[in-house]
C-alpha positions as CSV (number, residue, x, y, z in Angstrom):
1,X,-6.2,129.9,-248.0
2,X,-4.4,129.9,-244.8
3,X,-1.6,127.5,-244.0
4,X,0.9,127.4,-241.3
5,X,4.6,126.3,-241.3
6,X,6.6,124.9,-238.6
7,X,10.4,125.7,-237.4
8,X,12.0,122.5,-239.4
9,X,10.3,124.1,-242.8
10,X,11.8,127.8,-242.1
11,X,15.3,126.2,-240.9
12,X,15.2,124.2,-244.5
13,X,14.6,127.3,-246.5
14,X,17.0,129.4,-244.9
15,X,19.9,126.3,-245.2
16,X,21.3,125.6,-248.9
17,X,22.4,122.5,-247.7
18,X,19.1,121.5,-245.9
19,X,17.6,118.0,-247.9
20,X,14.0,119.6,-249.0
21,X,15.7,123.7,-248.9
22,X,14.5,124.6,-251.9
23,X,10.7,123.2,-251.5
24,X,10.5,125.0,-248.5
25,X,12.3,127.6,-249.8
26,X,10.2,127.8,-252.7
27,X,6.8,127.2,-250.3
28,X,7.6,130.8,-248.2
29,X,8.6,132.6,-251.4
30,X,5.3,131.6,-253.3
31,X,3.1,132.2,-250.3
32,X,4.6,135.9,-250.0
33,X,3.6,136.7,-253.4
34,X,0.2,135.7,-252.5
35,X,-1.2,135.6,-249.2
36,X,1.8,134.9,-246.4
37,X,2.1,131.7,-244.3
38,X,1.9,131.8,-240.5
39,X,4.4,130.7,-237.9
40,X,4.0,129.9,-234.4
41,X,5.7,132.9,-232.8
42,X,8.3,129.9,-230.8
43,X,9.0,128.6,-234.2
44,X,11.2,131.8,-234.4
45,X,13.3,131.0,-231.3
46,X,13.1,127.4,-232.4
47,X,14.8,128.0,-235.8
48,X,17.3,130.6,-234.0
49,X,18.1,127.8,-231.5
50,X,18.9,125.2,-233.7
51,X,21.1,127.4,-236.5
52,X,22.8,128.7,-233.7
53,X,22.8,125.7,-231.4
54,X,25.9,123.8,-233.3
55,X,23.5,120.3,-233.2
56,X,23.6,119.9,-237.1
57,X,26.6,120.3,-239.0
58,X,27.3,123.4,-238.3
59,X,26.7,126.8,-236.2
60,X,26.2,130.3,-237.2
61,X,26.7,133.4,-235.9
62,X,23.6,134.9,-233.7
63,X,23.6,137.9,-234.9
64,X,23.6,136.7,-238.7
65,X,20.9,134.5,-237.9
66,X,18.9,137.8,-236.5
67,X,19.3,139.7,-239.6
68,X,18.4,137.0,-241.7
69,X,15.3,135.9,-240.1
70,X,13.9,139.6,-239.5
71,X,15.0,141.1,-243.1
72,X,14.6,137.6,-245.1
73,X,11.7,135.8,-243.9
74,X,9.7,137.3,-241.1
75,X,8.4,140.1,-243.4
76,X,6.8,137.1,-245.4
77,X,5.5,135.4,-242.8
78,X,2.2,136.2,-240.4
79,X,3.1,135.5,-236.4
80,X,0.4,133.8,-234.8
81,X,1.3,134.4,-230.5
82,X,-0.5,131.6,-228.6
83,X,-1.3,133.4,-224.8
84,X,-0.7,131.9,-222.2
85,X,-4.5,130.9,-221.2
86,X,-4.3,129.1,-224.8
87,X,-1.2,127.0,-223.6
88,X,-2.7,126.4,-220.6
89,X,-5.7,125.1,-222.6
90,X,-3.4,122.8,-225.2
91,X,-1.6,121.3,-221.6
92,X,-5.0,120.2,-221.1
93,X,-5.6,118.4,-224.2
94,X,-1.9,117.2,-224.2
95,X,-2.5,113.8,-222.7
96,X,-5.6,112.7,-224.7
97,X,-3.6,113.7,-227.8
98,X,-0.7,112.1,-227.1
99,X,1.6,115.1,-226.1
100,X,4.2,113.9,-223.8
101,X,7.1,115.8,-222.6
102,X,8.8,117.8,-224.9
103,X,6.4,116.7,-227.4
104,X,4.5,120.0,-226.1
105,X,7.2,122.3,-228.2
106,X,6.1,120.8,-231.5
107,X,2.2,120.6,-230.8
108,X,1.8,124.4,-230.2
109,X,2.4,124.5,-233.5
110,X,-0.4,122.6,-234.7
111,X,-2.4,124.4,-231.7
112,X,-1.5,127.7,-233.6
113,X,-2.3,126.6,-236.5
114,X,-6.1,126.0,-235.1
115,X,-5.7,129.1,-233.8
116,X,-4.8,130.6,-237.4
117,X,-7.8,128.7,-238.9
118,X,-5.0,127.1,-241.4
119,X,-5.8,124.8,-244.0
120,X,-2.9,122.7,-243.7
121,X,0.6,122.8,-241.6
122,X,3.8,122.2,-243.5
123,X,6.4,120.0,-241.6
124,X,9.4,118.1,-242.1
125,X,8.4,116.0,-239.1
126,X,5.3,114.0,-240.1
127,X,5.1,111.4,-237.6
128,X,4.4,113.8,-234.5
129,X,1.6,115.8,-236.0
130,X,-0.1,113.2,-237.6
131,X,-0.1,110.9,-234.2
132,X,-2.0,113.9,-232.5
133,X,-3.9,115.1,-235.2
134,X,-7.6,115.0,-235.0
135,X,-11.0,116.1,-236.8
136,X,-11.0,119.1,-237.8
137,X,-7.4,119.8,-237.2
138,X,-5.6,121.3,-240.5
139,X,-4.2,119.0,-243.0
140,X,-0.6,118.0,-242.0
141,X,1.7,118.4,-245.1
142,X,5.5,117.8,-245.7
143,X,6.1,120.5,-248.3
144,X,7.2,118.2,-251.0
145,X,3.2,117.5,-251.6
């Protein structure tokens, strides 16, 4: 069974403090034993941006974050690159989604999780993926379920 997390689920399990950290937590570490989730390749760079960024409570050292994502997690997790013909392609689709704006950033994901043929995508962030989701998309999942 193939699933898919986004950046909000991989910034939770790496945060003690995070609301849902040890669901998510708990989600990556349960997956690795078995068959690994996958992650939009921007998730990465999306979860380094915001634990470095200093827009939550908080702001930690680049280098820190580095070591923890690339020793920690990213050996549990399967990277799933969108080219750029498939961006291209979602831009397309954006506007009869829904995808405005920024909105694009979040609905890769869901567009890499096609892409991954994943059963369901874990968020924190329900209300986006679910307004754009459509037949045959995966299941969109707040890890707590």
């Amino acid at each position: 069974m193939r699933n898919l997390i986004d950046s909000s689920v991989l910034i939770a399990a790496m945060i003690g403090s995070e609301e849902h950290h040890q669901r998510c937590l708990d989600l990556i570490l349960k997956a690795a034993k078995s068959t690994p989730l996958n992650i939009y390749q921007h998730g990465i760079a999306e979860t380094f941006s915001t634990l470095t960024g200093g827009k939550k409570s908080f702001q930690l050292q680049a280098s820190f974050v580095a070591d923890v994502l690339e020793n920690d997690f990213i050996p549990k997790l399967n990277v799933v690159p969108l080219p750029i013909s498939e961006m291209l392609r979602a831009m397309r689709e954006a506007q009869g989604r829904g995808v405005r704006g920024g909105g694009i950033y979040d609905y890769l994901h869901l567009v890499a999780a096609r892409k991954a043929k994943a059963r369901r995508m874990y968020t924190l962030n329900l209300s986006n993926f679910r307004a754009w989701h459509r037949a045959g998309d995966p299941e969109i999942v707040h890890p707590g379920h």
